[in-house]
MITIPA-957711 format. One record per atom (N, C-alpha, C, CB): residue in one letter; atom name; x, y, z. Coordinates in nm, 4 decimals, always signed. Atoms other than C-alpha are relative to their C-alpha. Glycine has a CB too. Layout:
BEGIN
{a CA {X Y Z}}
...
END
This chain:
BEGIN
{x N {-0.0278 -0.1136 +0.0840}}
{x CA {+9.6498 +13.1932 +5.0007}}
{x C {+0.0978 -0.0423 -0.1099}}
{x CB {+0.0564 +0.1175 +0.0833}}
{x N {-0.0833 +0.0414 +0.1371}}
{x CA {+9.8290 +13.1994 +4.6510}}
{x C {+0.1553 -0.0192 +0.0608}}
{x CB {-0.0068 +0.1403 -0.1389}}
{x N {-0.1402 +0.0291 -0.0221}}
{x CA {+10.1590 +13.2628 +4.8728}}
{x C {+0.0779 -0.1243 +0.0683}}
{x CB {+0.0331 +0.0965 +0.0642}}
{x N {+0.0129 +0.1113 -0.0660}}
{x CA {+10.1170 +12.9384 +5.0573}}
{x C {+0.0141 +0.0458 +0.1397}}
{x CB {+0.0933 -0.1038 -0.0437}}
{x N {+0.0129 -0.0513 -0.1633}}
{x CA {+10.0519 +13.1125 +5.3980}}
{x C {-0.1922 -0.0558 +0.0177}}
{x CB {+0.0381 +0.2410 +0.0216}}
{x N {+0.0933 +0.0251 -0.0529}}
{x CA {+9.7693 +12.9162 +5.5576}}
{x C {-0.1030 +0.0749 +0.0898}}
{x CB {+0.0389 -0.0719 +0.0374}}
{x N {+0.0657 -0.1042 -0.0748}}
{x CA {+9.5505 +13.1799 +5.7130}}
{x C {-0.1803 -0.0550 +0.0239}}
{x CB {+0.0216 +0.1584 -0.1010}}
{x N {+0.1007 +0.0246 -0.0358}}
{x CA {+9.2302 +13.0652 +5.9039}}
{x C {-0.0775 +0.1871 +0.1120}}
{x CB {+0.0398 -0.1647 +0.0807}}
{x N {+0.0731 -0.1111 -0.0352}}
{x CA {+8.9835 +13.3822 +5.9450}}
{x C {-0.1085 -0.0176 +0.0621}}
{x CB {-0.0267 +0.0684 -0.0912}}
{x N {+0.0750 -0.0391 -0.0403}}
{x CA {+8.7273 +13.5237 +6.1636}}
{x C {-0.1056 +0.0546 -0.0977}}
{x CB {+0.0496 +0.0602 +0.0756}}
{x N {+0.0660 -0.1070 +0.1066}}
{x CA {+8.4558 +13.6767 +5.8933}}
{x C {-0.1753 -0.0077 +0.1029}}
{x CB {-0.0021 -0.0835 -0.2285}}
{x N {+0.1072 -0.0575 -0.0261}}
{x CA {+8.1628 +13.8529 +5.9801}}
{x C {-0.1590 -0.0207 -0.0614}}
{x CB {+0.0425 +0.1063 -0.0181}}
{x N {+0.1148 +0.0817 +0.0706}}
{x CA {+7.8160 +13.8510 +5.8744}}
{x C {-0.0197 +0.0560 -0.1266}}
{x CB {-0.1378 -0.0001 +0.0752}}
{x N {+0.0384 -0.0577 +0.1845}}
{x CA {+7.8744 +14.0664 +5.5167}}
{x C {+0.1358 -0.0828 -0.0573}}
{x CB {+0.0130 +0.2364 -0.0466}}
{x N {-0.0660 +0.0820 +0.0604}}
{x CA {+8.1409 +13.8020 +5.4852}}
{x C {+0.1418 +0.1126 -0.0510}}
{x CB {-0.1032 -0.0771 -0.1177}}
{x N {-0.1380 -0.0241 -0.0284}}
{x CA {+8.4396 +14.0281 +5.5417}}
{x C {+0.1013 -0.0424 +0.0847}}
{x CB {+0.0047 +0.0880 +0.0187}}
{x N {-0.0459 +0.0628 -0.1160}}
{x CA {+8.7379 +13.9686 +5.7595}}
{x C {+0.0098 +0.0800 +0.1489}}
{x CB {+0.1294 -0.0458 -0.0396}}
{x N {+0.0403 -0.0725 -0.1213}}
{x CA {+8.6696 +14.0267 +6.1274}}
{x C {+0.1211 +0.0206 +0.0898}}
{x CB {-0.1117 -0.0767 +0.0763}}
{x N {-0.1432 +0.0622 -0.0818}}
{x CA {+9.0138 +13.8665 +6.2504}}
{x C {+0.0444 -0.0809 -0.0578}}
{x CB {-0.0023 -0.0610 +0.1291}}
{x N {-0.0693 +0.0993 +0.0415}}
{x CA {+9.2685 +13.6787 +6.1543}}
{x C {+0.0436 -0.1092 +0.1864}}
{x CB {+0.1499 +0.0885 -0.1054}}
{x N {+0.0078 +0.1515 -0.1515}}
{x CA {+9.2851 +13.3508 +6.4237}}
{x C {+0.1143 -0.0218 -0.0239}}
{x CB {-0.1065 -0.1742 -0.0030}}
{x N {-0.1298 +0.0750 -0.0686}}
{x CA {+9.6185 +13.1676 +6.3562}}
{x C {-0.0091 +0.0035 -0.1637}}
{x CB {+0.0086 -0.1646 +0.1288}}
{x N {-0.0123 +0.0265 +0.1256}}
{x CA {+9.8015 +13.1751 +5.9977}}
{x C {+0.1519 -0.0736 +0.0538}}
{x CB {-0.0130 +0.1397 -0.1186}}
{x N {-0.1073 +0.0996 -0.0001}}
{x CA {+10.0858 +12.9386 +5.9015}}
{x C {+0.1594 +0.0902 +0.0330}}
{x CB {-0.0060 -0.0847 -0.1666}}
{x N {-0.1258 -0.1253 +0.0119}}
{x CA {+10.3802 +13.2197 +5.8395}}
{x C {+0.0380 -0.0108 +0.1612}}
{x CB {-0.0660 +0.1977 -0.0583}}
{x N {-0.0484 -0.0444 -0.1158}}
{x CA {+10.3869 +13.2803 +6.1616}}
{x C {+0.0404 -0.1126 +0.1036}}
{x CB {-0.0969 +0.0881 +0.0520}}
{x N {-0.0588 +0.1515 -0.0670}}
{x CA {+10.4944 +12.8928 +6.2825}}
{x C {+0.1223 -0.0819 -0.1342}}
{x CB {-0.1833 -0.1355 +0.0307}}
{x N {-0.0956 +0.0911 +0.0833}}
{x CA {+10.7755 +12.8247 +5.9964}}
{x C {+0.0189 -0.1133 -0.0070}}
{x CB {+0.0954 +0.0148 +0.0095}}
{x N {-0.0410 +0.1468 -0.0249}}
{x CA {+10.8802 +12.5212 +6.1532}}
{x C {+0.0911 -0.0487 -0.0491}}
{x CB {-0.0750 -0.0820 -0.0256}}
{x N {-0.0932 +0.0520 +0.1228}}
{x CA {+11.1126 +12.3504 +5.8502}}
{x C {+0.0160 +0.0635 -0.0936}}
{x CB {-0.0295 -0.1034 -0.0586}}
{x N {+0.0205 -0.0498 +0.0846}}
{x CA {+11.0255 +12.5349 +5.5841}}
{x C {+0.0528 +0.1759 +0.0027}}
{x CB {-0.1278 -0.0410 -0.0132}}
{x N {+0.0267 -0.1198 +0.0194}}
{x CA {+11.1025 +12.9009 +5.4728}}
{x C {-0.0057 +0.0781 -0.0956}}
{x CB {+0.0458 +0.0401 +0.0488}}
{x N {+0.0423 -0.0374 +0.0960}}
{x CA {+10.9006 +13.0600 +5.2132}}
{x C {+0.0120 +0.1537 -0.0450}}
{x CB {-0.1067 -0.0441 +0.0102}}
{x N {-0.0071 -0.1948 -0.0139}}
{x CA {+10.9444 +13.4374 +5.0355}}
{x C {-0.1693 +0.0361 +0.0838}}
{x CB {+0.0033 +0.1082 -0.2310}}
{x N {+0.1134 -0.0858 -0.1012}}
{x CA {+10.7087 +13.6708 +5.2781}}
{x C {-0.0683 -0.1000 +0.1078}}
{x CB {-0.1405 +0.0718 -0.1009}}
{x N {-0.0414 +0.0080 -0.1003}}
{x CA {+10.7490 +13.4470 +5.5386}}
{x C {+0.1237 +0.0821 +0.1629}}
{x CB {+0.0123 -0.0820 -0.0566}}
{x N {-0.0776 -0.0902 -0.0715}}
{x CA {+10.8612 +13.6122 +5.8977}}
{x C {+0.0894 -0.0828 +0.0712}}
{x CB {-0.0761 +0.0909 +0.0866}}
{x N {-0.1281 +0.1167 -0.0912}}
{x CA {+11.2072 +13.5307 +6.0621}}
{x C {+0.0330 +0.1777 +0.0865}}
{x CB {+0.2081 -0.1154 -0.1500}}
{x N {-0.0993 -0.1112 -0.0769}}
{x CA {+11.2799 +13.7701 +6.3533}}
{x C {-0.0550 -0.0144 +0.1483}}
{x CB {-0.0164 +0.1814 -0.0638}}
{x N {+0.0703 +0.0236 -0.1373}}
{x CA {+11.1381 +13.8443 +6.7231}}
{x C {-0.1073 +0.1387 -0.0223}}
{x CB {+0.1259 +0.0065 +0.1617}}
{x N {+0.0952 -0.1205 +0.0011}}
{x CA {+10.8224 +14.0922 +6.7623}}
{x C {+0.0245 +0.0702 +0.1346}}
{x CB {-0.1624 -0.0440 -0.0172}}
{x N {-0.0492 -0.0986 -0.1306}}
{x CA {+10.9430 +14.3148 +7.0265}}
{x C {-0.1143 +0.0552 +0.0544}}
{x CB {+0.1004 +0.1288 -0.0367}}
{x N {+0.1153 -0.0486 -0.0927}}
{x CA {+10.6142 +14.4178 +7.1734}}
{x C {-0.0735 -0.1818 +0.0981}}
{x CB {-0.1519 +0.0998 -0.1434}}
{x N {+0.0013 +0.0985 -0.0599}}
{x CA {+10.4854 +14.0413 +7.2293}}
{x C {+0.0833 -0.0945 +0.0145}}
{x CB {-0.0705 -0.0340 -0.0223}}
{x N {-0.1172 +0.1709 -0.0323}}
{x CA {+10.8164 +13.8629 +7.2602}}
{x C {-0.0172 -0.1187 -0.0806}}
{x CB {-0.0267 -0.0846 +0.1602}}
{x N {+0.0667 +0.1261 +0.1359}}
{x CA {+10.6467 +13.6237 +6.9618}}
{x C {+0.1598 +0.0089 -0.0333}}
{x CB {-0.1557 +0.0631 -0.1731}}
{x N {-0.1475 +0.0522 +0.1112}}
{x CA {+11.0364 +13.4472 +6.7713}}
{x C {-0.0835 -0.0476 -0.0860}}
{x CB {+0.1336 -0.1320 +0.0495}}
{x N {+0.0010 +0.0853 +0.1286}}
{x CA {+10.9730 +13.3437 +6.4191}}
{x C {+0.1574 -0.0718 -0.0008}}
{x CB {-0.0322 +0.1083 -0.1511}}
{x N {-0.1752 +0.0743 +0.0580}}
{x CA {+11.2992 +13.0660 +6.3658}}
{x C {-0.0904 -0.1016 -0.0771}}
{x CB {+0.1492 -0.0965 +0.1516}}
{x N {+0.0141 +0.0925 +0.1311}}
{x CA {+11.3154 +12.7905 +6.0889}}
{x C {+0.0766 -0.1305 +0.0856}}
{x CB {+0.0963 +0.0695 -0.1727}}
{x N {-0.0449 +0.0694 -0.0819}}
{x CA {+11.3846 +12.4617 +6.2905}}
{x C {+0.0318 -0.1477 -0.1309}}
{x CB {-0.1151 -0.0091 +0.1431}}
{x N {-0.0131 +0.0659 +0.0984}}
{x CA {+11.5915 +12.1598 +6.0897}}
{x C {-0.0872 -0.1184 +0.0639}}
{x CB {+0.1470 -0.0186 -0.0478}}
{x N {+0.0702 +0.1159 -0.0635}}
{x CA {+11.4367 +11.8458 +6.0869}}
{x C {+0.0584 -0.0767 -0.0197}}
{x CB {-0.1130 -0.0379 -0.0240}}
{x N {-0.1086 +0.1412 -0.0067}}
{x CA {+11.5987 +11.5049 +6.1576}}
{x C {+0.0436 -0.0378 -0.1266}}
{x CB {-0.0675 -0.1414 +0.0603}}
{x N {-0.0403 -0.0148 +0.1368}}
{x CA {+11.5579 +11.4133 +5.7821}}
{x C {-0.1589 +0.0237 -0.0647}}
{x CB {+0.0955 -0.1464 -0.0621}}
{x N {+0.1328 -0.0160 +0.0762}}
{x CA {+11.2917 +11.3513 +5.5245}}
{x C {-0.1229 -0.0726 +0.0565}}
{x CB {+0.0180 -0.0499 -0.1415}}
{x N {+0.1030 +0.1050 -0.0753}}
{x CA {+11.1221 +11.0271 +5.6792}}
{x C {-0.0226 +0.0239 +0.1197}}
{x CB {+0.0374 -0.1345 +0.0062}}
{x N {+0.0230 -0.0692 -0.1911}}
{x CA {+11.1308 +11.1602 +6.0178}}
{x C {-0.0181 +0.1706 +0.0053}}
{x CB {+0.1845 -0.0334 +0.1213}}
{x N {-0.0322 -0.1725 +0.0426}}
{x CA {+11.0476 +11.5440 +6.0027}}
{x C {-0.0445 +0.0555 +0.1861}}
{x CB {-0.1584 +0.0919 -0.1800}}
{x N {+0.0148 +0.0165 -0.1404}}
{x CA {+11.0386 +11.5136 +6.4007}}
{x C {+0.1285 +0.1107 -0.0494}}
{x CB {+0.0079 -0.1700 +0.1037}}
{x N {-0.1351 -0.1088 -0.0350}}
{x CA {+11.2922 +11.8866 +6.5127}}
{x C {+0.0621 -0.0565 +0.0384}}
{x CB {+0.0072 +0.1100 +0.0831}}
{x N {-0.1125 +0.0626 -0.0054}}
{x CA {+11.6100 +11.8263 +6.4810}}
{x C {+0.1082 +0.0662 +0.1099}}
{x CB {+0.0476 -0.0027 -0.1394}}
{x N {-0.0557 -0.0891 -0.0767}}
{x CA {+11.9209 +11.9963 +6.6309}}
{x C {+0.0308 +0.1548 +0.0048}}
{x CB {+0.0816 -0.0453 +0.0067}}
{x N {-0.0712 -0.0937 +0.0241}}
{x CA {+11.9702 +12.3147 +6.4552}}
{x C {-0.1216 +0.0815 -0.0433}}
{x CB {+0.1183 -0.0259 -0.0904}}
{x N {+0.1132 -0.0701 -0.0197}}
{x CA {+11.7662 +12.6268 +6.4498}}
{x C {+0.0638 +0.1364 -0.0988}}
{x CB {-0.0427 +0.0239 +0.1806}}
{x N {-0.0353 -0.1719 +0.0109}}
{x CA {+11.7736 +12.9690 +6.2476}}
{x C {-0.0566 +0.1015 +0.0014}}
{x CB {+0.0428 +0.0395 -0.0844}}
{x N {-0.0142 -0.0661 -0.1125}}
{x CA {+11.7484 +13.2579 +6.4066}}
{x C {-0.0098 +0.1120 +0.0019}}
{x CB {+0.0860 -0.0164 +0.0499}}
{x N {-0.0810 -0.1278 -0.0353}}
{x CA {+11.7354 +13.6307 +6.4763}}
{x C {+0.0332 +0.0303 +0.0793}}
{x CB {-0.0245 +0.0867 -0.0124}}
{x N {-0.0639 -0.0453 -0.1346}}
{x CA {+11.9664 +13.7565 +6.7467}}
{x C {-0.0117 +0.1555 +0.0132}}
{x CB {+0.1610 -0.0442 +0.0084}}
{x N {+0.0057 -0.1679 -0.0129}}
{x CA {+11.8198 +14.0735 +6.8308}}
{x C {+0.1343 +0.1162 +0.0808}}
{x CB {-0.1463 +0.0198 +0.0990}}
{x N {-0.1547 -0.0737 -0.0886}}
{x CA {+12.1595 +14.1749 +7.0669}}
{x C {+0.0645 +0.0256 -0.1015}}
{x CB {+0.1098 -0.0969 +0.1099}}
{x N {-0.1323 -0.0294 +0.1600}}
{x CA {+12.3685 +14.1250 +6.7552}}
{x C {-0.0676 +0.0299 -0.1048}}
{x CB {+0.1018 -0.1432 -0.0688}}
{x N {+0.0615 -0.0391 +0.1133}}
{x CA {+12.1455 +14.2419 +6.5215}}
{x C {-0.0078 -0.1125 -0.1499}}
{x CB {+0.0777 +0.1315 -0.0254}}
{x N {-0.0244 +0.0964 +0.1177}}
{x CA {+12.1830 +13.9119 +6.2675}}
{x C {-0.0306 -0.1538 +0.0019}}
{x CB {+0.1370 +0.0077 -0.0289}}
{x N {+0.0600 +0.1314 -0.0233}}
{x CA {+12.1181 +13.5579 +6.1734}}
{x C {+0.0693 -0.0795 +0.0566}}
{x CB {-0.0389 -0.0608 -0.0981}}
{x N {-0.1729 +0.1036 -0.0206}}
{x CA {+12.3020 +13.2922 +6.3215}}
{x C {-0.1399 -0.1512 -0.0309}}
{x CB {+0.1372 +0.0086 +0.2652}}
{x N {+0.0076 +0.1540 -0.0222}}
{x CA {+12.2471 +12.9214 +6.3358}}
{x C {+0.0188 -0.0731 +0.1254}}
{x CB {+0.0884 -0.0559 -0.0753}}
{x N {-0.0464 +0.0728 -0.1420}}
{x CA {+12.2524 +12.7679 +6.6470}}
{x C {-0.0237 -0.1819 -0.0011}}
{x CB {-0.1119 +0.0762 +0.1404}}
{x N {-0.0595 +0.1428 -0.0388}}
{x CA {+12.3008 +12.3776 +6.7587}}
{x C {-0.0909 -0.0144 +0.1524}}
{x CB {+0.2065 +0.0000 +0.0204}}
{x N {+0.0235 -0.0001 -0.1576}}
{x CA {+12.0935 +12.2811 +7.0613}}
{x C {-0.0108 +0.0776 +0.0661}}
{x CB {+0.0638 -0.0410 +0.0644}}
{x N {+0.0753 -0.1516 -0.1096}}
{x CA {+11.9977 +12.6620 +7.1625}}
{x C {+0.1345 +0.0716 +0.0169}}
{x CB {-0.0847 -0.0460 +0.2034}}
{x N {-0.1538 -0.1152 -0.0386}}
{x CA {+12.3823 +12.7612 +7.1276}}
{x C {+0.0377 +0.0612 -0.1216}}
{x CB {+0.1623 -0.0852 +0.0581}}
END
């Protein structure tokens, strides 16, 4: 898509969409783009976080993660899950 959200669809046979299968948005990983999601979905427990990566040549997850803390209502940063 123009927003750079990778979206692989289900389409039907008049070539509408039937389902959406698995789009990118919803696996951040390193990256975080506008209308990208960062929070937790409170019905399926699904987290969107933004995970750093070691550096550029290695983009293997690193230590530090960000975050919504639904208890505290806000973002944090965590270190190793703390």
């Amino acid at each position: 898509m123009d927003s750079g959200n990778f979206v692989l669809k289900e389409i039907d046979g008049n070539g509408s969409t039937k389902n959406v299968l698995w789009q990118s948005f919803d696996h951040p990983e390193f990256v975080l783009l506008p209308g990208m999601k960062l929070g937790v979905n409170k019905k399926s427990g699904m987290s969107w976080l933004v995970k750093a990566s070691i550096s550029r040549a290695k983009p293997a997850s690193g230590s530090f993660t960000l975050e919504w803390e639904p208890r505290e209502g806000q973002l944090v940063i965590k270190r190793q899950g703390q």
